[in-house]
N, C-alpha and C positions, 0 to 999 in steps of 0.2 A: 892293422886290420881291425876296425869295430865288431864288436861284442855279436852284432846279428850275422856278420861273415864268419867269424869263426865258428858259429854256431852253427850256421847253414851248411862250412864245411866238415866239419866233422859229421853228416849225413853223408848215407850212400847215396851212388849217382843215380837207382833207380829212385828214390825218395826224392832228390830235387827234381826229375824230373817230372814226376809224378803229381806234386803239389805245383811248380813249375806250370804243366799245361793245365793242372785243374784251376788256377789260379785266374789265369787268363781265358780260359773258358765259360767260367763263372763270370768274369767282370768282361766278356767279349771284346777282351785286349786281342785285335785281330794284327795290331803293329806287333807285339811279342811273338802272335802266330806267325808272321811273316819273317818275322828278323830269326827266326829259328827255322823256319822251313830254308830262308837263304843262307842259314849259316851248314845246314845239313853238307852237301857239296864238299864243302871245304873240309868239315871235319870227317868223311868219309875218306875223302884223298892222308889227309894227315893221319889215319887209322889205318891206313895202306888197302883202302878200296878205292883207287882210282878210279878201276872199271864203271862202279855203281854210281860216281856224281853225274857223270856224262849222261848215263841212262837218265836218274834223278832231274835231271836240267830238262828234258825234255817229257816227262810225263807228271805232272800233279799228279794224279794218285797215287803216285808210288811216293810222292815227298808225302803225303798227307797220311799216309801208313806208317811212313819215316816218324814222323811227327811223333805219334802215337807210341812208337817203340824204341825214340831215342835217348830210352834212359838205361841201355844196358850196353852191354861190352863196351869194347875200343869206341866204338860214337859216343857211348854216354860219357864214357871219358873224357873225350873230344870235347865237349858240350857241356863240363861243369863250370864252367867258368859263365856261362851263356845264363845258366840257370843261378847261381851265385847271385851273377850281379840283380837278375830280376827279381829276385824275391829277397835281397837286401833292400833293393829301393822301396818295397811297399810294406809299409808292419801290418799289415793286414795279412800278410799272403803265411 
């Protein structure tokens, strides 16, 4: 693992996600907004909310609130990988 991923991993998952979307907000990386809203779903079901990706799938607002809040519990966990790789690939972030 390179020196920025071990760094990045030893952050909390609310911290990656947090620099994670302000990252991509900042530079209107709307591909990272997307590949994160599609990844929510999946890692909802893998966090044992099945119920929620289904709903998720069919309402944007509720991904895009998703978005916002998926740097804690079981999803943010779900989701540190997601956040890893994105802010290892940019030294800026």
């Amino acid at each position: 693992m390179e020196m920025k991923e071990r760094d990045l991993s030893a952050l909390s998952t609310r911290e990656l996600h947090d620099r994670a979307v302000a990252y991509a907000v900042r530079r209107g990386d709307l591909g990272f907004l997307w590949r994160l809203l599609k990844a929510i779903p999946a890692a909802e079901a893998a966090s044992g909310h099945s119920g929620e990706s289904a709903n998720d799938l069919s309402r944007v607002s509720a991904l895009l609130s998703d978005v916002l809040s998926a740097g804690e519990g079981h999803l943010g966990e779900a989701l540190r990988p997601v956040y890893i790789d994105y802010l290892g690939r940019h030294d800026d972030a």
